[in-house]
VOBA-1610 file (N, C-alpha, C; in pm, whole numbers, padded with zeros to 5 digits, always signed):
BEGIN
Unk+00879-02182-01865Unk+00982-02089-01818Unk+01119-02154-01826Unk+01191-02064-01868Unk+01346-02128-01832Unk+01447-02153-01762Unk+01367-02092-01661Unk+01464-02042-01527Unk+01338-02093-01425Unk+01396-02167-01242Unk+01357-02198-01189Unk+01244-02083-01141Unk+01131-02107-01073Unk+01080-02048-01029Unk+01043-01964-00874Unk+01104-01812-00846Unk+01181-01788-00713Unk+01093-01820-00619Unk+01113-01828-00468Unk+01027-01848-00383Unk+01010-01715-00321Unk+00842-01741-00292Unk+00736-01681-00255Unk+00800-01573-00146Unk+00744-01406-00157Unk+00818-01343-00033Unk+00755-01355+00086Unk+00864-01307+00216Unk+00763-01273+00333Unk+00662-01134+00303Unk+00538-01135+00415Unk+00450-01007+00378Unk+00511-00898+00440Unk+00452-00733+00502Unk+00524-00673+00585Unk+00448-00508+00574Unk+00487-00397+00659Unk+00438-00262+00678Unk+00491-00215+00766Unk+00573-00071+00767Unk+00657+00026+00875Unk+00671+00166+00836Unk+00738+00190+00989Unk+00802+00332+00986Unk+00959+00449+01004Unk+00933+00564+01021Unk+01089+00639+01009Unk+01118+00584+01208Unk+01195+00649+01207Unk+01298+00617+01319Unk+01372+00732+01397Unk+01393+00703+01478Unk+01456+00787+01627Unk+01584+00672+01687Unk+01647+00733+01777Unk+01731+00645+01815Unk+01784+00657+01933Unk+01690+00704+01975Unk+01725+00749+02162Unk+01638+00640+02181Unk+01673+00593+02359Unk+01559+00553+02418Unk+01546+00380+02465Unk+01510+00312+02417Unk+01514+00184+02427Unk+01622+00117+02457Unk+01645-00007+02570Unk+01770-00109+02529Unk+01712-00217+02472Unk+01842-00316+02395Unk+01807-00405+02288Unk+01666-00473+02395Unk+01680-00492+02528Unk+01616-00579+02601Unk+01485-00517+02642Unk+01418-00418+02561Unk+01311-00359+02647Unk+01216-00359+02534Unk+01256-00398+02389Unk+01116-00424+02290Unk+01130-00276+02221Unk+01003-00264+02128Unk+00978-00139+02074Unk+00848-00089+02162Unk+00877+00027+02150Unk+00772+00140+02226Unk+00649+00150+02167Unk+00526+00215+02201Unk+00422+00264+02172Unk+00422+00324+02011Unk+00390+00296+01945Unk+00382+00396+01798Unk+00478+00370+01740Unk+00606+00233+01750Unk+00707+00193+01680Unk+00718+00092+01603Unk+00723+00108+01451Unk+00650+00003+01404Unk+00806-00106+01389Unk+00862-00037+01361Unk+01038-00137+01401Unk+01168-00047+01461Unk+01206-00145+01544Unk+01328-00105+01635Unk+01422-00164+01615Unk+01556-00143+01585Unk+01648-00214+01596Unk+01780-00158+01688Unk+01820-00237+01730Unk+01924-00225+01837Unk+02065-00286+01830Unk+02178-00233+01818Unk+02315-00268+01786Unk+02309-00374+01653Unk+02212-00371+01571Unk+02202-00493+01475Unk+02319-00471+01371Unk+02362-00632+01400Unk+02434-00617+01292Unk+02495-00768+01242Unk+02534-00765+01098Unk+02548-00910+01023Unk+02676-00924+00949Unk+02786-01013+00972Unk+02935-01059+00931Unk+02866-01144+00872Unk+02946-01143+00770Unk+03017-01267+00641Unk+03171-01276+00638Unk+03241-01379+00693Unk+03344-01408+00713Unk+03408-01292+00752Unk+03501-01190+00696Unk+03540-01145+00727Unk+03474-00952+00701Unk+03390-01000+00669Unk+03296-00859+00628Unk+03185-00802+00715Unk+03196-00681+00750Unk+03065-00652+00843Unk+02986-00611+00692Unk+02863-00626+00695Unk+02769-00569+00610Unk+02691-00472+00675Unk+02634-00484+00797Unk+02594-00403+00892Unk+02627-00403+00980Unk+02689-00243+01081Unk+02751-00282+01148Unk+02698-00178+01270Unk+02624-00237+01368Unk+02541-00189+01538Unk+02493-00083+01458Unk+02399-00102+01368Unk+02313-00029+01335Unk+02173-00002+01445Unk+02123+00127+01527Unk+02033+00146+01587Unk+01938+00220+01556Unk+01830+00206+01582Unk+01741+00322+01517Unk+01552+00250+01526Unk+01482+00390+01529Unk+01335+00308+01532Unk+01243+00387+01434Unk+01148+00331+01384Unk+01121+00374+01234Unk+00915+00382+01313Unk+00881+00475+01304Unk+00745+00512+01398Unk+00654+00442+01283Unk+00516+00389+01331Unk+00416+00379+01242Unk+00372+00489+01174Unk+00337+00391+01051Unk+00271+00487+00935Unk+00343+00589+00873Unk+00462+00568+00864Unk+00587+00675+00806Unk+00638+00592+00706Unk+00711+00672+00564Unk+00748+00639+00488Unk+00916+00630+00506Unk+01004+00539+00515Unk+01149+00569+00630Unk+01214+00464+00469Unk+01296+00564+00461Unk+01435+00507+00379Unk+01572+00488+00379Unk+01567+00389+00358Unk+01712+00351+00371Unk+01857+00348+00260Unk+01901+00452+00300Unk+01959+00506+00158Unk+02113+00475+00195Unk+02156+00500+00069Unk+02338+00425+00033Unk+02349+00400-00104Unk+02489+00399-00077Unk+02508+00323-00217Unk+02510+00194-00231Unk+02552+00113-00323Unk+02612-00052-00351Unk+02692-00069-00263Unk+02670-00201-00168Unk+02751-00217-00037Unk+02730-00113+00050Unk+02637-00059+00072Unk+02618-00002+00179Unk+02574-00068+00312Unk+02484-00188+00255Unk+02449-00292+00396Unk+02296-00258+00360Unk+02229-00179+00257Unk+02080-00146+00258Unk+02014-00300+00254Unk+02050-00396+00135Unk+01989-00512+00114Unk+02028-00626+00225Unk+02139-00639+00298Unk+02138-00708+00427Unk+02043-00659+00567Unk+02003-00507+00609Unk+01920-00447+00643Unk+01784-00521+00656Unk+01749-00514+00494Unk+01604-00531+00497Unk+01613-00680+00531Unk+01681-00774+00460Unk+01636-00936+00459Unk+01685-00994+00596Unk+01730-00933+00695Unk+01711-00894+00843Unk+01575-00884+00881Unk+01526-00800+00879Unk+01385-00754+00909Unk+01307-00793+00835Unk+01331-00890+00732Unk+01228-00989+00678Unk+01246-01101+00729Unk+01347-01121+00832Unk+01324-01289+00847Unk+01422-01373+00783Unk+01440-01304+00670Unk+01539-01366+00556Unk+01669-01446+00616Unk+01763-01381+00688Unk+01852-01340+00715Unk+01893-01358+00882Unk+01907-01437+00931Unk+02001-01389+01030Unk+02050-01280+01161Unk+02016-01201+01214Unk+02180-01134+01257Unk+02271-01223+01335Unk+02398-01177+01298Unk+02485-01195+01398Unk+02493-01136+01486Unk+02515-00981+01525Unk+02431-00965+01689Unk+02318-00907+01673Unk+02293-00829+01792Unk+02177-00699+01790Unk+02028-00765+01803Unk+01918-00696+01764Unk+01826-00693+01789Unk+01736-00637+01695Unk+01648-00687+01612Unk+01511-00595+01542Unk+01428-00696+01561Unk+01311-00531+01664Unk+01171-00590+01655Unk+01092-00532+01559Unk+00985-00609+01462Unk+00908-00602+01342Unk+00777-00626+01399Unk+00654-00520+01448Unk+00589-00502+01472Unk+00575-00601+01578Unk+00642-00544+01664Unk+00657-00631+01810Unk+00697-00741+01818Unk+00744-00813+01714Unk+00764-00957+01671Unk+00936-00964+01689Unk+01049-01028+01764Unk+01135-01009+01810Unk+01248-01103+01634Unk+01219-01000+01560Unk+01284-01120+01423Unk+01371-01225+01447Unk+01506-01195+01515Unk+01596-01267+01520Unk+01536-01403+01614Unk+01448-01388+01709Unk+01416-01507+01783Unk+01292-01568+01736Unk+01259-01544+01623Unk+01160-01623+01596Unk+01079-01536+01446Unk+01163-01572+01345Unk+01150-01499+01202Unk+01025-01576+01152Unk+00938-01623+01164Unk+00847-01717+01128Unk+00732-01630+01170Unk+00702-01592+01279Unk+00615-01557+01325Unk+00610-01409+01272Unk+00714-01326+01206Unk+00674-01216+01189Unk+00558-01131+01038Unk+00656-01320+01025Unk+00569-01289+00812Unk+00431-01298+00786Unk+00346-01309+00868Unk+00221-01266+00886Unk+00178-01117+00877Unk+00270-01081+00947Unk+00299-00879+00964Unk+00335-00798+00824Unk+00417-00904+00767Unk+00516-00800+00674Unk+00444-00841+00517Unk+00511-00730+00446Unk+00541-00777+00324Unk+00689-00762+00288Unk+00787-00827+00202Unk+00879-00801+00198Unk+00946-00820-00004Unk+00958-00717-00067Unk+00951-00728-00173Unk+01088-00748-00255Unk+01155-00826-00252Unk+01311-00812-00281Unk+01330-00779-00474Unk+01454-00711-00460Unk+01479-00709-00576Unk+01446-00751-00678Unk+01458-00902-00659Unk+01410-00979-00762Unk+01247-01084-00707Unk+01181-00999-00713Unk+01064-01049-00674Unk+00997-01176-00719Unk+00899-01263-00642Unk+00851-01405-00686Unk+00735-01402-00815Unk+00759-01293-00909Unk+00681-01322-00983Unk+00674-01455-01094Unk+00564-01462-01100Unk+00557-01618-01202Unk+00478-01601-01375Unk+00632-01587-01436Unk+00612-01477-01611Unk+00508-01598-01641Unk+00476-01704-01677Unk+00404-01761-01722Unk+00274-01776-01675Unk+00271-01698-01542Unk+00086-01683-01541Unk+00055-01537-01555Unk-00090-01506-01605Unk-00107-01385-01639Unk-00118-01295-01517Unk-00098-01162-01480Unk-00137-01077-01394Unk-00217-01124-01290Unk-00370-01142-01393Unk-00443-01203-01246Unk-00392-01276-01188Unk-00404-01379-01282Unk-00353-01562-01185Unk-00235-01518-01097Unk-00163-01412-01142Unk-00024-01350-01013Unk-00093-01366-00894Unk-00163-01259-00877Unk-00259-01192-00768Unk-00348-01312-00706Unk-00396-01363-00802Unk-00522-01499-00733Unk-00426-01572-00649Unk-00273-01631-00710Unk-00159-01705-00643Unk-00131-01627-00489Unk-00113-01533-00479Unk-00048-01470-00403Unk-00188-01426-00293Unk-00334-01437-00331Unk-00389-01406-00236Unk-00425-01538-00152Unk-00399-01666-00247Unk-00396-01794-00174Unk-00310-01803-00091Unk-00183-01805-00110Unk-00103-01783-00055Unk-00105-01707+00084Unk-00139-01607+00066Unk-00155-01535+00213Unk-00307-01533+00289Unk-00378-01629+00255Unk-00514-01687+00261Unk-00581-01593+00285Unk-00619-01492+00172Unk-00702-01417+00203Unk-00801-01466+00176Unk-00931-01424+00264Unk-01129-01440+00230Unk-01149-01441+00135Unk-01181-01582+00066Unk-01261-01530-00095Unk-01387-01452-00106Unk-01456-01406+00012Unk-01505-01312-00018Unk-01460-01156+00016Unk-01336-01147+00018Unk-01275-01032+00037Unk-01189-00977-00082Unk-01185-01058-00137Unk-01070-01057-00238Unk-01117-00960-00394Unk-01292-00960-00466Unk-01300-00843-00522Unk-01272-00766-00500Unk-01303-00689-00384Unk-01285-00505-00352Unk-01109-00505-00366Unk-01047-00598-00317Unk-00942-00598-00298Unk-00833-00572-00365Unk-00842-00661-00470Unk-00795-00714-00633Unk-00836-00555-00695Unk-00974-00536-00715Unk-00993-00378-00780Unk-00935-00265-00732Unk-00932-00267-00600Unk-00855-00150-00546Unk-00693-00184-00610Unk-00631-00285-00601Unk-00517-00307-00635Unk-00499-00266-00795Unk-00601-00341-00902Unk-00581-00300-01059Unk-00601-00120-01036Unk-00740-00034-00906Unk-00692+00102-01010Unk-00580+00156-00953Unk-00483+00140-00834Unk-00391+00233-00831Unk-00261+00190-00868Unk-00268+00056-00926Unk-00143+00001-01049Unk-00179+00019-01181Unk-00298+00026-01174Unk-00341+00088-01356Unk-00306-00023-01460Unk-00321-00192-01359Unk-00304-00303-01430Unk-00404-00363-01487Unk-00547-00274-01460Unk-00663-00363-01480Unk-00668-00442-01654Unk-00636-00331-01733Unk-00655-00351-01869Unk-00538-00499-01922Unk-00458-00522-01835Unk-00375-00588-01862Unk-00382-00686-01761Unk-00506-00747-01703Unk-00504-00834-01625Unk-00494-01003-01713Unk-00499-01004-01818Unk-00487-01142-01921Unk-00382-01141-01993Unk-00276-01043-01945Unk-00136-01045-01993Unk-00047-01128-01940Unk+00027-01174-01987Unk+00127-01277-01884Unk+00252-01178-01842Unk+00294-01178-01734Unk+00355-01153-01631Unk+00488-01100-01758Unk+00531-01203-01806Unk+00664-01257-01862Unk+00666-01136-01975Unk+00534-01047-02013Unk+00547-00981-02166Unk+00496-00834-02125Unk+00539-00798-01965Unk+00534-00663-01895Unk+00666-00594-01901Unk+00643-00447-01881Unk+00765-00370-01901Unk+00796-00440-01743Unk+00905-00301-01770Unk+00999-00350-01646Unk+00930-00286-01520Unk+00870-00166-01553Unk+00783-00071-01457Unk+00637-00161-01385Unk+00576-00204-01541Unk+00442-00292-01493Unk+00503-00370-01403Unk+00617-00462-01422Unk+00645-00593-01343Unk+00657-00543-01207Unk+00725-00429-01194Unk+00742-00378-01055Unk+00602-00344-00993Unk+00505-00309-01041Unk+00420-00261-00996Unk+00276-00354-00937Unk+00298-00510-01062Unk+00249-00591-01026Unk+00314-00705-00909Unk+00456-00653-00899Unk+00463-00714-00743Unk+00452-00654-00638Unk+00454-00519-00635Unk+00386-00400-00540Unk+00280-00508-00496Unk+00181-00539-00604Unk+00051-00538-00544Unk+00040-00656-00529Unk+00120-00785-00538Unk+00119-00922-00489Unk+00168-00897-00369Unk+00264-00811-00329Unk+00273-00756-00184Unk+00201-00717-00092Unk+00072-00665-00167Unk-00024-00585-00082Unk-00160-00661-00098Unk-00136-00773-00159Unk-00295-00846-00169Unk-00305-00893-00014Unk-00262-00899+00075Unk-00307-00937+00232Unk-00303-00854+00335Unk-00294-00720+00270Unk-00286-00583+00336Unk-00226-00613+00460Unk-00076-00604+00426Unk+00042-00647+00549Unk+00050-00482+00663Unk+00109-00501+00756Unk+00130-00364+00836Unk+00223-00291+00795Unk+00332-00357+00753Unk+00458-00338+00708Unk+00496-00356+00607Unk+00567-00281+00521Unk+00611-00300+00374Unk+00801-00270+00363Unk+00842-00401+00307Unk+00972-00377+00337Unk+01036-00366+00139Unk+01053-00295+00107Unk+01099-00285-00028Unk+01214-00264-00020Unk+01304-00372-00134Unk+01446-00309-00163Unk+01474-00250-00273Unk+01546-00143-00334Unk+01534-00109-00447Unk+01418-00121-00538Unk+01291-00110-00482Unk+01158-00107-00588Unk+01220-00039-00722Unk+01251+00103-00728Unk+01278+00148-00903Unk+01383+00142-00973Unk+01500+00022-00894Unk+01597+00007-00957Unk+01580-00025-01089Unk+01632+00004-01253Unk+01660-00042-01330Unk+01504-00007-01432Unk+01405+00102-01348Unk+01273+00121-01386Unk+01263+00286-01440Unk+01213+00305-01513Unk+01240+00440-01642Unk+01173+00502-01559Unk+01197+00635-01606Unk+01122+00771-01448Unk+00983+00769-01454Unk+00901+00714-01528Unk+00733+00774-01551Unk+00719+00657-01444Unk+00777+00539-01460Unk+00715+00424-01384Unk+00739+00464-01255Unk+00917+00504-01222Unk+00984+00546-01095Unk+00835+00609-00987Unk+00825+00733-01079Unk+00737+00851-01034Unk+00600+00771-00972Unk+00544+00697-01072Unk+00455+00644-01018Unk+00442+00520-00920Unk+00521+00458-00905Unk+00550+00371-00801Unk+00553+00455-00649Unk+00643+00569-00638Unk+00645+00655-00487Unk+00512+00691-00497Unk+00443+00733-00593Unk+00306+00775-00559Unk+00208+00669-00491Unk+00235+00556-00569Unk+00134+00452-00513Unk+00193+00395-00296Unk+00324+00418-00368Unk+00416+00409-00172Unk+00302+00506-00047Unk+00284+00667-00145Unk+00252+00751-00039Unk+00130+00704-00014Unk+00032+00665-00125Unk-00112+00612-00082Unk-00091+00525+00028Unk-00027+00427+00000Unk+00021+00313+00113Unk+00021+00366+00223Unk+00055+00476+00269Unk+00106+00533+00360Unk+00047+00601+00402Unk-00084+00690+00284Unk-00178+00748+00346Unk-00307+00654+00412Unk-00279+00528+00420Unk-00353+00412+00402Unk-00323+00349+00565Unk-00207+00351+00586Unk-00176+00343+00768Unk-00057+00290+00773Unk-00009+00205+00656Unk+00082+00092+00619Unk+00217+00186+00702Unk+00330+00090+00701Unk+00471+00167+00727Unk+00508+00113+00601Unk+00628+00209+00575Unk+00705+00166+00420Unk+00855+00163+00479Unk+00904+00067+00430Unk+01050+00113+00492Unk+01144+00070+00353Unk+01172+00143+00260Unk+01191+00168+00138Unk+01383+00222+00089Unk+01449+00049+00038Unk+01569+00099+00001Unk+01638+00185-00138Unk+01740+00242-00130Unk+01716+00326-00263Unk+01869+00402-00256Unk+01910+00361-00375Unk+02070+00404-00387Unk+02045+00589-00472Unk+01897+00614-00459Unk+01884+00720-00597Unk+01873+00798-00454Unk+01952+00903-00452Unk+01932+01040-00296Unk+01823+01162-00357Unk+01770+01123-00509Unk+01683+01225-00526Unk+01555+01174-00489Unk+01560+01025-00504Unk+01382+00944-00479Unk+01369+00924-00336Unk+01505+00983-00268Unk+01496+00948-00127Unk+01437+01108-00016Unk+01454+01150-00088Unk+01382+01292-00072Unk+01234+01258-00068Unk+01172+01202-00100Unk+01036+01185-00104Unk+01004+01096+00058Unk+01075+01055+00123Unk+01093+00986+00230Unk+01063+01080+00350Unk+00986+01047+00435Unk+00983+01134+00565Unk+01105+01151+00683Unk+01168+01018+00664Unk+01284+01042+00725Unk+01364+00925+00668Unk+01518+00940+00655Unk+01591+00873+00606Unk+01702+00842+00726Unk+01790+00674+00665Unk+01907+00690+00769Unk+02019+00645+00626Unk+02102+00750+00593Unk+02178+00732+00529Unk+02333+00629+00560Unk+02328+00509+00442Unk+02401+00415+00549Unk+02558+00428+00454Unk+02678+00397+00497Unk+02778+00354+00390Unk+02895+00232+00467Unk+02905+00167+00379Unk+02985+00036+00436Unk+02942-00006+00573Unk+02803-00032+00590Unk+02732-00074+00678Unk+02717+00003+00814Unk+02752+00133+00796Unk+02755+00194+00932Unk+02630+00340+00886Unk+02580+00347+00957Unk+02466+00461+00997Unk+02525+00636+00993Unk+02516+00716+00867Unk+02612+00835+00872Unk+02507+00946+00957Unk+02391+00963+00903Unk+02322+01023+00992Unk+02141+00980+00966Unk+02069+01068+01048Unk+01927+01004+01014Unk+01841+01131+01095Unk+01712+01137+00981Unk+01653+01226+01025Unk+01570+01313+00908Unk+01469+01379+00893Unk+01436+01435+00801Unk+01526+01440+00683Unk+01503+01455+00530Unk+01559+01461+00434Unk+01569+01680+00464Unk+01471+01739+00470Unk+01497+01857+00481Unk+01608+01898+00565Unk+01623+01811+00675Unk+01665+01868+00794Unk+01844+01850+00756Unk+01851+01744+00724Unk+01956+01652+00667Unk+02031+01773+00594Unk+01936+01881+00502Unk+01985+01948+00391Unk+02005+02094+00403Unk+01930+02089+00508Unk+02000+02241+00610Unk+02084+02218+00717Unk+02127+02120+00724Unk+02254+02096+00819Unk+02335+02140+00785Unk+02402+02121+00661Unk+02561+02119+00588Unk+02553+02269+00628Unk+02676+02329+00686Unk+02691+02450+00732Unk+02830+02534+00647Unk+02825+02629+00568Unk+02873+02682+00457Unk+02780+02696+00323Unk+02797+02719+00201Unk+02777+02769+00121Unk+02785+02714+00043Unk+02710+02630-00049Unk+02702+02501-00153Unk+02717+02618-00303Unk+02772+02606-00342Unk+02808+02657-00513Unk+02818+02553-00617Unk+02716+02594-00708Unk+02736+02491-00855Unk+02847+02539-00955Unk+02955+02517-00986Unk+03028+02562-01072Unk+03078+02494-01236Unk+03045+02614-01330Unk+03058+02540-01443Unk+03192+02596-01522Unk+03270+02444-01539Unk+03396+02543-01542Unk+03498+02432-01761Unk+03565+02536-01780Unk+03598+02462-01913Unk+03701+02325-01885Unk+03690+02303-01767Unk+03762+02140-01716Unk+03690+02130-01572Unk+03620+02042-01634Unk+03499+02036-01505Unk+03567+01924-01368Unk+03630+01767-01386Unk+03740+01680-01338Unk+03832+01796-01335Unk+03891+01866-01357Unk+04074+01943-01321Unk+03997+02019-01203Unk+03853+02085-01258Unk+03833+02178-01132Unk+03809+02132-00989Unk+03702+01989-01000Unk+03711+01938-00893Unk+03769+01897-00825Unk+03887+01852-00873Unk+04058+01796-00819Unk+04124+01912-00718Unk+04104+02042-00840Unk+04183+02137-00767Unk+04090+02204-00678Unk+03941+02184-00632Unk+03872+02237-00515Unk+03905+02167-00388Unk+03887+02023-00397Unk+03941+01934-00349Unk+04061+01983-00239Unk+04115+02015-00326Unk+04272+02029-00251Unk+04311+02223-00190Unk+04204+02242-00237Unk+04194+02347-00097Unk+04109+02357-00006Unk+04192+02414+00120Unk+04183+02439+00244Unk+04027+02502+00243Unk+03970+02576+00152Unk+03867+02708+00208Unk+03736+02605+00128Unk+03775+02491+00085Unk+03629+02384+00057Unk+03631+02273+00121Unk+03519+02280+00160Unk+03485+02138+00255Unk+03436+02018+00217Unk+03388+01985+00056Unk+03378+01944-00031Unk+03335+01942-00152Unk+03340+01854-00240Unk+03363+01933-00419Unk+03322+01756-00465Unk+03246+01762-00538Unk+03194+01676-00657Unk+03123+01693-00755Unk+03166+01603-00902Unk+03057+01656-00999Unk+02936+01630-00992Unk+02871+01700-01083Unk+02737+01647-01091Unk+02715+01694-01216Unk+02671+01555-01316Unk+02693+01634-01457Unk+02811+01697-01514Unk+02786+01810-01584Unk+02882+01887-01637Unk+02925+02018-01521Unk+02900+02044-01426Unk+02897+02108-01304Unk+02938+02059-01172Unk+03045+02093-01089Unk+03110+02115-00961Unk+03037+02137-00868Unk+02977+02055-00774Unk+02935+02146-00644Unk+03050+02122-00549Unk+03020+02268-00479Unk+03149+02286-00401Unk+03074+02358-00263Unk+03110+02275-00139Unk+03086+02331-00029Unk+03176+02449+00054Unk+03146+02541+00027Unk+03214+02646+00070Unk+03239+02676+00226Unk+03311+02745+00287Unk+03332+02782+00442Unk+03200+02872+00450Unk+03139+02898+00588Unk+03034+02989+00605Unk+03096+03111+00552Unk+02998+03197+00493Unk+03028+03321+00464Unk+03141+03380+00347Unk+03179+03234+00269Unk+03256+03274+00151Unk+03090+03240+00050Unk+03143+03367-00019Unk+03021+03388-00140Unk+03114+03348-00275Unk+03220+03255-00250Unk+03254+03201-00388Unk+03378+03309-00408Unk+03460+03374-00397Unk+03558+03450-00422Unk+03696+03344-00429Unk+03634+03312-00317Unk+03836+03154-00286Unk+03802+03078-00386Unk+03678+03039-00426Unk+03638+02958-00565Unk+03700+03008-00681Unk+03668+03113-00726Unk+03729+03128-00877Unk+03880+03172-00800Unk+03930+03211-00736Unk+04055+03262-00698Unk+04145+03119-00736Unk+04108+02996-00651Unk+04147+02934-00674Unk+04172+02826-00815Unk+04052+02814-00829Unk+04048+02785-00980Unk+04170+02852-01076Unk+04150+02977-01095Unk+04231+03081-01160Unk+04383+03061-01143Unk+04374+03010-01009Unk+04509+02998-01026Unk+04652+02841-01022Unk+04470+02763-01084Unk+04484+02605-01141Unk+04476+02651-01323Unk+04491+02737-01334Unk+04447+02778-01484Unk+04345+02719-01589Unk+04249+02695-01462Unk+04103+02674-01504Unk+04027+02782-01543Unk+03972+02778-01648Unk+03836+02898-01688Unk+03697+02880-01572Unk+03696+02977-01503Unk+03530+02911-01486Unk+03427+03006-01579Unk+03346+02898-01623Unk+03244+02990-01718Unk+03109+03063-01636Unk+03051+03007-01527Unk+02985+03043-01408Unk+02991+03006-01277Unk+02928+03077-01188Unk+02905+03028-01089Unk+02771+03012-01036Unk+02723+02953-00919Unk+02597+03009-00857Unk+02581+02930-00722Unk+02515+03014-00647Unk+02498+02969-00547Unk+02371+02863-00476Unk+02355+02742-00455Unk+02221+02663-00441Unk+02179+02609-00313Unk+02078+02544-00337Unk+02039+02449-00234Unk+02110+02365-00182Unk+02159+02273-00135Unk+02244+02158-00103Unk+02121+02035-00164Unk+02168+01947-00242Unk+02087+01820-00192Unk+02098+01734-00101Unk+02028+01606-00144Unk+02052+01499+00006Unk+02144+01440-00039Unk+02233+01421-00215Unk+02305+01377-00266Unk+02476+01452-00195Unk+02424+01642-00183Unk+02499+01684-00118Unk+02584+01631-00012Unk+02452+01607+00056Unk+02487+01595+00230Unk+02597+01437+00220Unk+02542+01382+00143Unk+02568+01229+00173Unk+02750+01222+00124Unk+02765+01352+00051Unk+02925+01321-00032Unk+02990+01420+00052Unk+02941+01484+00144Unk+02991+01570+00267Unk+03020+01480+00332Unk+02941+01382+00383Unk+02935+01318+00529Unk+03046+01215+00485Unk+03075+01162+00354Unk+03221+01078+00368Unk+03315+01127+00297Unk+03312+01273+00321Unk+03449+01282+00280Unk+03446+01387+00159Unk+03380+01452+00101Unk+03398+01486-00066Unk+03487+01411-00133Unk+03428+01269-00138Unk+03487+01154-00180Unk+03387+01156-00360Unk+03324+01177-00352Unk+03165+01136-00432Unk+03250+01172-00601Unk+03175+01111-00687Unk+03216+01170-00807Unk+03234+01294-00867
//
């Protein structure tokens, strides 16, 4: 190899979150697989997270969504142990992280970005490494290993070396170096970053098994469409907590009238929605405008206005909101 070889992750398994209830000083509750309380982590002069609160229930799939710099990847390597806080509080399956990060990695799995895979041994030898590692029973370890090759669909490629996998396999074979010690908790950051949609798709599928399995997932993700697949989300930006709570619920909140508009200056139109009074926010998407309308405008102040930016609009229509919606509402109709 040419490059040093990364070190080994912590293990891990969790859930979505509530945020009533507990002080930092009273632990997590009954059925909480992590709690955190005013947590939060400075770098000189930077909050990355900042009194983030919230509790994520067992056996729930809970995501942690944002963009770049949102504080998602300081978050997790928090609650892996990784990391520090500077104040606050997260407990990881009762395990108090900040006072004693050692003791929790027994609990977890924790899969970072750039995961400890080792390109020069093949698949198996990954898995054989990694079940030493977390000393699993050698007589536990067939059923184990097989359950792992069929729902990564690595079996056929177990004498492949690590190093000559797509980018999807690689992700999928550290999924399951994650899960060779069947942790309680699963802490993923960006699992499908930089991973083509067939793999994407199939990676959340193998998450929900996880999940139908007892595990907690607590799963980061800058994509607001893969975050929809999440039972409950806490949408974060520049380290602060915008809201949290069902992805559905999240998407019947926004109160007004979401319109897709396709117009022959798609940037002029959004500029000039922007800057009126009767939209509450406006970003592209694609070749198309969504525009949050006041309750009860059916789009009339839309082309009115447009029309009289001497924009064409070629259609309109009226939609769903996404969670992409909600999230470019909640700072601002700032979003692209």
């Amino acid at each position: 190899m040419s490059e040093a070889r990364p070190s080994p992750p912590a293990g891990g398994a969790s859930a979505p979150a509530a945020t009533a209830g507990a002080t930092a000083s009273d632990g997590p509750g009954a059925g909480i697989a992590l709690s955190l309380r005013e947590l939060t982590r400075r770098f000189a002069q930077l909050t990355a997270v900042d009194a983030l609160t919230l509790d994520v229930r067992d056996g729930e799939l809970f995501g942690v969504v944002g963009p770049d710099g949102a504080g998602k990847t300081t978050t997790l390597r928090m609650l892996a142990g990784v990391l520090p806080p500077t104040e606050g509080e997260a407990w990881v399956d009762g395990v108090d992280v900040g006072r004693d990060p050692e003791k929790v990695k027994p609990h977890i799995a924790y899969m970072a970005q750039r995961f400890g895979l080792y390109e020069d041994l093949t698949v198996q030898e990954n898995l054989a490494f990694y079940a030493d590692l977390y000393r699993v029973p050698r007589p536990e370890r067939p059923e184990r290993l097989e359950r792992l090759y069929r729902f990564s669909r690595l079996g056929e490629f177990k004498d492949r070396l690590a190093g000559a996998l797509s980018g999807g396999m690689k992700q999928k074979l550290s999924l399951s170096c994650a899960l060779v010690h069947h942790p309680r908790v699963l802490l993923l950051d960006e699992p499908t970053f930089g991973v083509d949609p067939i793999s994407r798709r199939e990676l959340w599928l193998i998450l929900h098994e996880m999940v139908a399995d007892g595990i907690t997932v607590v799963v980061s993700t800058s994509y607001l469409d893969e975050a929809e697949r999440c039972d409950r989300v806490v949408l974060l930006n520049e380290g602060k907590a915008l809201a949290l709570d069902k992805p559905s619920t999240l998407q019947a909140s926004l109160e007004g009238t979401m319109m897709a508009v396709r117009a022959d200056k798609p940037r002029a139109a959004r500029d000039a929605l922007r800057s009126s009074g009767a939209v509450q926010s406006a970003a592209l998407f694609g070749e198309a405008v969504h525009a949050l309308m006041a309750p009860g405008d059916d789009g009339e102040t839309l082309r009115a206005t447009l029309d009289a930016a001497g924009i064409t609009v070629l259609d309109t229509e009226e939609i769903e909101p996404s969670l992409e919606d909600v999230f470019i509402h909640l700072v601002g109709g700032t979003g692209a």
